[in-house]
N, C-alpha and C positions, 0 to 999 in steps of 0.2 A: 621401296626399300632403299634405306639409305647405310653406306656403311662412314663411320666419322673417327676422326682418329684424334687420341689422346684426350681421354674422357675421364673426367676425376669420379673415382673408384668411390668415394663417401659418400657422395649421391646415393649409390646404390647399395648401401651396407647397413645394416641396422645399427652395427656396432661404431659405425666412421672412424673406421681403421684403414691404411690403404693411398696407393697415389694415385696410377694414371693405369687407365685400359688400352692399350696399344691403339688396338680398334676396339671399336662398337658398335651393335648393329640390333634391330627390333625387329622382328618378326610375327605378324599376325596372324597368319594361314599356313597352312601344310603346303599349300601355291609357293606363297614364297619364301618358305624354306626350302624347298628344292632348288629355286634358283637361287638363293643364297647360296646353298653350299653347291653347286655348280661353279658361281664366281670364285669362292676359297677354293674348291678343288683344281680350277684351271685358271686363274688368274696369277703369272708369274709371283706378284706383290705379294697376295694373301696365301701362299700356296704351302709354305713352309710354318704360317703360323698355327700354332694351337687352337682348336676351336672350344669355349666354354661356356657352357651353359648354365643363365643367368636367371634364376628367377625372383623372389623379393630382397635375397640375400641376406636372411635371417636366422642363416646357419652355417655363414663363412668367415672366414677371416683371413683377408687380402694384406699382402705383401706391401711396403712399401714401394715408391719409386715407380716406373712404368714396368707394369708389367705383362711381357711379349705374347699376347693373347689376343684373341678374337673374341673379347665375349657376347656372346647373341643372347637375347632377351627377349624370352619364349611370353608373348602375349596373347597367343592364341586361348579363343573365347571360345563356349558352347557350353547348352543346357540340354540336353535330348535324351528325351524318356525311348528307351528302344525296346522295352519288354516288361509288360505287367501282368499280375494274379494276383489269384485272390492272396498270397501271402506276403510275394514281395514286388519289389521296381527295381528294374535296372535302368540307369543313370548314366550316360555317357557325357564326359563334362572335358572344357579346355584345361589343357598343361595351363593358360594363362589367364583362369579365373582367380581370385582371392579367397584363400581356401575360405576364410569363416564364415564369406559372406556365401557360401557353397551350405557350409553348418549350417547356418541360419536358415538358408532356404529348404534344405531339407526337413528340420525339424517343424517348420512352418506347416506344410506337408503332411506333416504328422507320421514320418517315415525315420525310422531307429536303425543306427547303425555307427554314426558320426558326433552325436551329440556328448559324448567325454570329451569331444577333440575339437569345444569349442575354442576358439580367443587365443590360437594357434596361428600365430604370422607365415604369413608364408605363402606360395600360391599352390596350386591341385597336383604342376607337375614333379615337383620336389617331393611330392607327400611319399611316393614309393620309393624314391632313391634314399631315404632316411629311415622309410618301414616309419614312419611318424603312431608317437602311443602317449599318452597318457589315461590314469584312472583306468586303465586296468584293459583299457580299448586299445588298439593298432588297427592302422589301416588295411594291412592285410588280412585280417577281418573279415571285410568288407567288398576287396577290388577282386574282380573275378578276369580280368585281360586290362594291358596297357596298352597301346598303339602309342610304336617310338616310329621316328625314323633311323634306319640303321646308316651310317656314315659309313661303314664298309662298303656293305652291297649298294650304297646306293637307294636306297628305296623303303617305303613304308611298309611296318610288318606289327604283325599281331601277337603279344607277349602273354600266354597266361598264365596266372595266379602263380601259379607253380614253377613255370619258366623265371620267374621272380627271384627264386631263391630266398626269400622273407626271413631272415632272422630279428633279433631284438636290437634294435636300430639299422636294422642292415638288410640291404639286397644283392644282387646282381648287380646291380649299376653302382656301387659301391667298390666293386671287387674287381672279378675276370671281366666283365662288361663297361668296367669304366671307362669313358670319353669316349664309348663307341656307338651310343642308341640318344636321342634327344629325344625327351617322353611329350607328345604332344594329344593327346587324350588317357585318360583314367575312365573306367567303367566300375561302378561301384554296385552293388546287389543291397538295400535295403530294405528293413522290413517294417510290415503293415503293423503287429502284433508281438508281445512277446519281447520287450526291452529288457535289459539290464538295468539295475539301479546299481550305480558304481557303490562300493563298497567301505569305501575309504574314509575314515574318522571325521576329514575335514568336510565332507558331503552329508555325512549322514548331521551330524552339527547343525548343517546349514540348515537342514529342512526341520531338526526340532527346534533351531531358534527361529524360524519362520512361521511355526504351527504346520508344515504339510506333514500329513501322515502318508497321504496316496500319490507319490511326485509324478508329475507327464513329464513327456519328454522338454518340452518347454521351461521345465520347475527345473529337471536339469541340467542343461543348456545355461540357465540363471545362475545355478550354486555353482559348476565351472568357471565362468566368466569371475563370476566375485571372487571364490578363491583366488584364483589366477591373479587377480587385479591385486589382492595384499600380498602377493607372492613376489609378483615381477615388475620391477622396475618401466617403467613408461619409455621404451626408445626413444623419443621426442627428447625428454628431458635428462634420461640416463643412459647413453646410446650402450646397448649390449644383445647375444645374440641366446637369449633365455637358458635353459639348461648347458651347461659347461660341460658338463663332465655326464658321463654314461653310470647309470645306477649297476653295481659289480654285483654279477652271479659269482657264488662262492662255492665250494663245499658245504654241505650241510653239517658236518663236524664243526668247520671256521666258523662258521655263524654262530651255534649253539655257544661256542669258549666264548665269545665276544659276548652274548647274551647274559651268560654269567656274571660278568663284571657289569653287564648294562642290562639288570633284569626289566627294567620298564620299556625298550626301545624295543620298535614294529617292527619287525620284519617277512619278507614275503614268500614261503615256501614256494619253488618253483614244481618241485616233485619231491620223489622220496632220498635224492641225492641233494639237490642245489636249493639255495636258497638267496633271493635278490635281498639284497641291503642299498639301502637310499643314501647313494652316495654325500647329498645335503649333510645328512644325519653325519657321516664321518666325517664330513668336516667340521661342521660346525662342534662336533664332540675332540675337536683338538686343539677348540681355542678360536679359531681364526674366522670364525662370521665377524663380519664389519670389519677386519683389516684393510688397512689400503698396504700395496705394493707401490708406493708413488702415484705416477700415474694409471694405474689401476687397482682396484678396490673392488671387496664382496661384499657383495649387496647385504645392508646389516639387517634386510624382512627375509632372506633363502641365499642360504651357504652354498646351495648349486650355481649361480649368477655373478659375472664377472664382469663388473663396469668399469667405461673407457670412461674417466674423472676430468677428461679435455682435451688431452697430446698426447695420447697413448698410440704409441707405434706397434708393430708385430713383434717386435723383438720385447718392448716391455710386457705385452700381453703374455709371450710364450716364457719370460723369466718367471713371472708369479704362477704361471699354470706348474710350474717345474719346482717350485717351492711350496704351493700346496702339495702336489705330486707326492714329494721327498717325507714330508710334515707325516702325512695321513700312512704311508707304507710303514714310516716310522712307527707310528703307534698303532697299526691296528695289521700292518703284512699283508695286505691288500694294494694293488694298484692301481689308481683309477685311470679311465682314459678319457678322453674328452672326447666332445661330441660333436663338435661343428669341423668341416674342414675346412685345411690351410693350404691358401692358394698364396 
C-alpha cells in the first residue's frame, strides 16, 4: 500500500471536473485497510487529513485546486455465494467490484434481483450509500447486511438492511453516518424465480419492437442497456456524472394541477398522498434540453444529464445547476435537487 501525494482528481471523475487529491491511496483488502487507517490515525502528516472514500467517481463532483483530502480507493474484490435454496442465493460481493459487471454475472445465473440496475457506472460499494434505482428497482431491494469498516471504533462491523436507513436515493451513509463507515462488502438476497418485468413505456417498447412476448431476465438486462445507451451520453466522449438531478416526490394535489395543463405527461403515484414526477420531464418542459451554459450543456437525448463541453470547472457546473434550479421552480413550484455529491 502505497500512499502518493497530489494526484489529478480527472483521472478519477467521470465527469473531469476537479484538480488535485492532497493524498491518494488504493486499498485491496479489509488487511489493508486497517493498516491504512492505522497510518492516517497515528501518523503526525496524515493525521489531521480528511479521509474519502473513492470509488468509480460516477457520482461526484470534485472541487477545483488541491483539495485537503485523503482519498482511498476502495478496490476490494470478492464473489461468495454464502447461502442457498430452493428460492433464493445470497451473494456476498467486494465494495471494489464493477457494479455491471456484478449485473451481468448475476443474471448469467439466472438469479433476479439486479437486472433494472444494468449499465449503471459505478462499483458494488457506492451502490448503498446512494440507495442506487432505476426502472422501478433499488438496491435496497435486494442488500439484506453491508460490512463497513467503522473509523470510530476502529474495526469491522456488520450493517443490516435496516440499520441502512434506505430512503429514495439515500441512506445512512448519506446522513448521520457520513465519513464514519467505509463499505467494504454488500451481501445481496437474489432470486431463483418470480421476476419483475419493469413496467416502464420505454421497456415494454423495446420488447414489442423486438417480437419478445415472454422476456428472461437476459431480454431484460438487453432493453436496459439500450435504453440507457440513447439516454446517456458516453463519459469517454461527453464526460458527465448520469442523472443530475433527483426525480421530486410531490403532493399528490401538485401533481394532479400540473397534470391538468400537461394531460399527456407520466407520472408515478408513490401512495395515496405523493406522487414522483421525472425531474427530465421538468426540464425539458421549460425549454432547456440541449442548452449549453458555456461550458456546460444538457444533454440534448435526457434533460436529466449535465455535460462538462471541455473546461468546465465546479463553479461553472454549480452556476447552470442553479439556473435550471431557478427556470423549473419558476414554472412548475417544485425544487429540484441534485443528485451527485460535491466535494
Amino acid at each position: 500500500m502505497k500512499i502518493q501525494e497530489y494526484v489529478d482528481i480527472k483521472d478519477y471523475s467521470t465527469l473531469h471536473i476537479g484538480g488535485q487529491f492532497r493524498y491518494f491511496s488504493v486499498v485491496s483488502s479489509t488487511e489493508e485497510l486497517t493498516s491504512f487507517y492505522a497510518i492516517a490515525q497515528n501518523d503526525v502528516k496524515y493525521k489531521e487529513i480528511p479521509v474519502f472514500i473513492l470509488g468509480g467517481g460516477s457520482n461526484i463532483v470534485f472541487s477545483d485546486g488541491v483539495i485537503n483530502i485523503m482519498a482511498l480507493k476502495i478496490e476490494i474484490k470478492g464473489f461468495e455465494i454464502i447461502t442457498e435454496t430452493n428460492e433464493y442465493t445470497d451473494i456476498k460481493i467486494g465494495g471494489g467490484e464493477i457494479w455491471d459487471k456484478i449485473v451481468e454475472k448475476t443474471v448469467e445465473m439466472n438469479l433476479s434481483g439486479l437486472e433494472a440496475l444494468s449499465a449503471i457506472p459505478g462499483t458494488v460499494g457506492a451502490t448503498p450509500v446512494q440507495n442506487v434505482g432505476a426502472y422501478g428497482a433499488e438496491v435496497k431491494d435486494t442488500i439484506t447486511e453491508v460490512e463497513v469498516f467503522d473509523m470510530k471504533d476502529n474495526k469491522i462491523k456488520i450493517m443490516r438492511s435496516a440499520d441502512c436507513k434506505f430512503g429514495y436515493r439515500d441512506s445512512i451513509f448519506k446522513n448521520e453516518a457520513k465519513g464514519r463507515y467505509i463499505i467494504t462488502t454488500v451481501t445481496f438476497r437474489l432470486f431463483k424465480s418470480g421476476f419483475k418485468i419493469p413496467s416502464y413505456p420505454g421497456v415494454k417498447r423495446y420488447f414489442i419492437d423486438n417480437n419478445i412476448n415472454s422476456p428472461t431476465l437476459k431480454n431484460i438486462r438487453e432493453a436496459i442497456i439500450y435504453i440507457r445507451s440513447q439516454k446517456l451520453p458516453d463519459t469517454r466522449t461527453d464526460p458527465n456524472v448520469g442523472s443530475f438531478f433527483k426525480n421530486p416526490i410531490v403532493p399528490k394535489e401538485d401533481a394532479d394541477q400540473i397534470n391538468k395543463k400537461f394531460p399527456k405527461a407520466k407520472f408515478f403515484p408513490i401512495d395515496d398522498e405523493f406522487t414522483k414526477i421525472p425531474a427530465g420531464w421538468l426540464i425539458e418542459n421549460t425549454g432547456l434540453k440541449g442548452k449549453s451554459f458555456g461550458n456546460v450543456s444538457i444533454y440534448d437525448k435526457n434533460a436529466l444529464v449535465l455535460v462538462n463541453n471541455g473546461n468546465a470547472t465546479k463553479e461553472d457546473l454549480l452556476k447552470a445547476k442553479n439556473e435550471i434550479v431557478k427556470i423549473v421552480e419558476e414554472k412548475f413550484g417544485i425544487t429540484l435537487e441534485q443528485e451527485p455529491e460535491i466535494v
